[in-house]
C-alpha positions in Angstrom: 80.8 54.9 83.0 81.9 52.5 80.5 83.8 53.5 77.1 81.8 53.8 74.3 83.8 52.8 70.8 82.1 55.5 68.3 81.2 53.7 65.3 82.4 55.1 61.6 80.1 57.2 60.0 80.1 55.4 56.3 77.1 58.0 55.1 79.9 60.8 55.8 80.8 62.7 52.6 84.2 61.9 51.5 85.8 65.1 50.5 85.7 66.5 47.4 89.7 66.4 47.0 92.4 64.1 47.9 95.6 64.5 49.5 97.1 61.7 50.3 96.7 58.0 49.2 95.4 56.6 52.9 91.9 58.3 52.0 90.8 54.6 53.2 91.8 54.8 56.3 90.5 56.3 59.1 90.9 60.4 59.5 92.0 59.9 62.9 92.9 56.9 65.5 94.1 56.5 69.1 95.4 53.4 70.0 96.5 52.9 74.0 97.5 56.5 74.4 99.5 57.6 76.9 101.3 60.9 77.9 103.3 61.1 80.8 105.1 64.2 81.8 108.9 64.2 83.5 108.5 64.5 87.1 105.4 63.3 87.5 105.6 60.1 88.8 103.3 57.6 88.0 100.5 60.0 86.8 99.4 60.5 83.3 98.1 63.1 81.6 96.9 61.3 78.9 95.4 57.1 80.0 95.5 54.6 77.8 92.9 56.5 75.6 91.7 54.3 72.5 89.2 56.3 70.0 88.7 56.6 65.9 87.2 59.9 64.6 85.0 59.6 61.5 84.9 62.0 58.6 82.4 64.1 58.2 81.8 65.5 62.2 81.9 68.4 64.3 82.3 66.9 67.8 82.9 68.5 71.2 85.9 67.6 73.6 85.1 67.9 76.7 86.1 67.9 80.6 86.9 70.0 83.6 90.7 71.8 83.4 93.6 69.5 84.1 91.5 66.6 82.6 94.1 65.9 79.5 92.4 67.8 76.4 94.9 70.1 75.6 98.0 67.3 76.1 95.5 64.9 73.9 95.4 68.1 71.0 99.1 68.5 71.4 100.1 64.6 70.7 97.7 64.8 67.7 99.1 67.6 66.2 102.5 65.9 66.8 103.8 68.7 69.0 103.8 66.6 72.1 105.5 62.7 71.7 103.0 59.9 73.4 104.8 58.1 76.3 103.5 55.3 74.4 100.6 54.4 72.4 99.9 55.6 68.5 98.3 58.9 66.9 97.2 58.0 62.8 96.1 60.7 61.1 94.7 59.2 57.6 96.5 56.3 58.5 100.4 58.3 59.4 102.4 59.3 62.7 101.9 63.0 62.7 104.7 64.1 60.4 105.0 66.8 57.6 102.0 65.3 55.7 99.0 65.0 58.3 100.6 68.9 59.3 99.3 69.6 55.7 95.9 68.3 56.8 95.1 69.4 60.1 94.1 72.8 60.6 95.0 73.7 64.3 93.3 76.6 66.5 95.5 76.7 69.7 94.2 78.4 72.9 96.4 81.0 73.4 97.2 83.6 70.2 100.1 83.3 68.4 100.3 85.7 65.9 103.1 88.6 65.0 101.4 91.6 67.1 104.4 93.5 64.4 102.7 92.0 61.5 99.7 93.4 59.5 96.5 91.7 59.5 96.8 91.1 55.5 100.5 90.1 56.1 99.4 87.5 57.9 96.8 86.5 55.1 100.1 86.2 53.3 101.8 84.6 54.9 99.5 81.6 56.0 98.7 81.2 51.9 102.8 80.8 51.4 102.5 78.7 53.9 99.4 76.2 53.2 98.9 75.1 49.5 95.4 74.8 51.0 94.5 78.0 52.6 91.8 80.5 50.7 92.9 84.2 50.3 88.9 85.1 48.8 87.3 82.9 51.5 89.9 85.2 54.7 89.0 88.3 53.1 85.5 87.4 52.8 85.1 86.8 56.5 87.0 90.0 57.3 85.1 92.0 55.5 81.9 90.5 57.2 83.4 91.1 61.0 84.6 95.3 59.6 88.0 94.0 60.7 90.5 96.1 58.6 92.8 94.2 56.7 95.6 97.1 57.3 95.6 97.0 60.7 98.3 96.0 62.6 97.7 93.4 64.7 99.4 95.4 68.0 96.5 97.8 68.0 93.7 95.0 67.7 92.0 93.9 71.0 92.7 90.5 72.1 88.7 89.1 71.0 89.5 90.7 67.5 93.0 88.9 67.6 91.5 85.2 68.3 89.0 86.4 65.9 91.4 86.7 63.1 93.5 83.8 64.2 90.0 82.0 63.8 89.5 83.2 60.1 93.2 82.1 59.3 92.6 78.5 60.4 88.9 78.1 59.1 90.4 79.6 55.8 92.5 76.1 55.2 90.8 73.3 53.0 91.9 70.9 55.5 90.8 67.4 56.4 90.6 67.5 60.4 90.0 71.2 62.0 91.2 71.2 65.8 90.1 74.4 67.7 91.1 74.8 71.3 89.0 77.2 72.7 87.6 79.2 70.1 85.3 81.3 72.1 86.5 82.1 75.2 87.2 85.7 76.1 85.0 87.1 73.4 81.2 88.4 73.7 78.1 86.5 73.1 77.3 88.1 69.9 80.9 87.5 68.5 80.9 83.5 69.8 77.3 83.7 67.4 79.7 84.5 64.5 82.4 82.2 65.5 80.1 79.1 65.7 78.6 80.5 61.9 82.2 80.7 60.6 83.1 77.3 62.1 79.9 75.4 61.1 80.1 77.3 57.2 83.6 77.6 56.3 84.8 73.8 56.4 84.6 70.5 54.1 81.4 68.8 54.2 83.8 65.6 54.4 86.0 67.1 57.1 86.3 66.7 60.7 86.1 69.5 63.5 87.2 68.9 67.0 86.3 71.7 69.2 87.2 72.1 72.8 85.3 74.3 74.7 84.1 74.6 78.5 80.9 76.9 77.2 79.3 73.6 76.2 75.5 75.4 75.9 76.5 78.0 73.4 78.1 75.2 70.9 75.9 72.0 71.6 73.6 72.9 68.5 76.0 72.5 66.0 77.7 69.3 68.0 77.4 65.9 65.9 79.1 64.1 68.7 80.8 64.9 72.1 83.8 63.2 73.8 83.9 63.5 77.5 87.4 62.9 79.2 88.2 62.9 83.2 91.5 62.4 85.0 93.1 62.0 81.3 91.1 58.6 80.7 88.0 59.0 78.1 85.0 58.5 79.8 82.4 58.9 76.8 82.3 59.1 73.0 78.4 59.2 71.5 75.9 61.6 69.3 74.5 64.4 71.1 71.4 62.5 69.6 71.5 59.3 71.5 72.6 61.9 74.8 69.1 64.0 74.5 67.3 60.4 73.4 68.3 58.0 75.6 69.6 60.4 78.5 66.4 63.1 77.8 68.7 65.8 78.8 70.7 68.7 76.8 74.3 67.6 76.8 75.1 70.9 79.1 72.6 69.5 81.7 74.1 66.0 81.3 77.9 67.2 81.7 77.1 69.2 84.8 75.7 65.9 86.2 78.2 63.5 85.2 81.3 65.9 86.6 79.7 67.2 89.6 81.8 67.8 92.7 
């Protein structure tokens, strides 16, 4: 299967506020990427991968384990240094300023099990100039999670679903959430998807990675498929069910069968 260059949605709502003066540019680009781990050899995790995200998107990331998502999230959030090849973020190497604007959901929980739930409110708005006290409060209010909990004697789905609230509290441009659902029941991932698909700028981005591609495709714009670290795919879930006359779960079970 060929590459598919995305174009740029230019009917996308620009956001209501600005950050930065590379508005113009595009919110995110990947030009020959590459990431290739010490004692590896000659395999990459990440090949020669060239793609430019619109504003304005939710869009799905996609693949079988091993196949490069997670090492692709890490170089755009600049914690992982491409072998070679370029990550722009409004037109910027990840630095202090796209940090500002990308609102990252790892896959594994991070948060201060010693901390209190409304400590950590605190502390991510003294961290981010962006983040929304009313709008955390609002959503933990709406899943009965107690604010003065301590975070130790929350189970591990009310954990990620705090973590969730956190990152979905920022005003950010691009919102980059690895796994967002797994491990947590099928009422809670209704929620999640609500929070994700209400809580973020009309002219913002999401990139959600997720294996449990039938319980998000609804709310997908676009979907990325990548395999063996190359991308294989990047096109609407429209022109998928259209031209394909499949779901996007039925089409992904066909493209990476064994």
């Amino acid at each position: 299967m060929n590459e598919m260059n995305y174009p740029v949605n230019n009917d996308a709502q620009e956001p209501l506020y600005t950050k930065n003066p590379y508005s113009e540019a595009p919110l995110l680009q990947l030009t020959d990427l590459c990431k290739r781990y010490p004692g590896m050899g000659s395999y990459m995790s990440v090949f020669h991968i060239n793609l430019t995200i619109p504003r304005g998107r939710i869009i799905g990331l996609l693949g079988p384990n091993g196949c490069g998502k997670t090492t692709l999230i890490k170089m755009i959030n600049g914690l992982l240094a491409p072998t070679s090849g370029n990550v722009l973020i409004n037109g910027l190497i990840p630095c202090p300023a796209t940090k500002r604007v990308i609102s990252y959901l790892p896959e594994r929980t991070y948060l201060d099990n010693g901390m209190k739930v409304a400590q950590m409110v605190d502390y991510f708005a003294d961290f981010y100039e962006d983040f929304s006290k009313e709008k955390a409060y609002e959503m933990l209010n709406a899943l009965g999670i107690d604010s003065n909990a301590h975070l130790k004697t929350l189970s591990k789905g009310t954990k990620e679903k705090v973590q969730l609230i956190l990152v979905m509290s920022r005003h950010a441009d691009l919102y980059i959430l690895d796994e967002p659902i797994a491990g947590v029941d099928p009422a809670a991932r209704d929620f999640i998807l609500r929070t994700i698909i209400t809580n973020y700028n009309p002219g913002s981005t999401i990139i959600l990675s997720t294996h449990l591609i039938s319980d998000i495709e609804n709310v997908l714009d676009d979907v990325i498929f990548m395999k063996n670290g190359s991308l294989m795919l990047y096109t609407s879930v429209d022109s998928i069910r259209s031209q394909m006359g499949k779901s996007v779960d039925t089409y992904f079970r066909e493209v990476y069968a064994c």
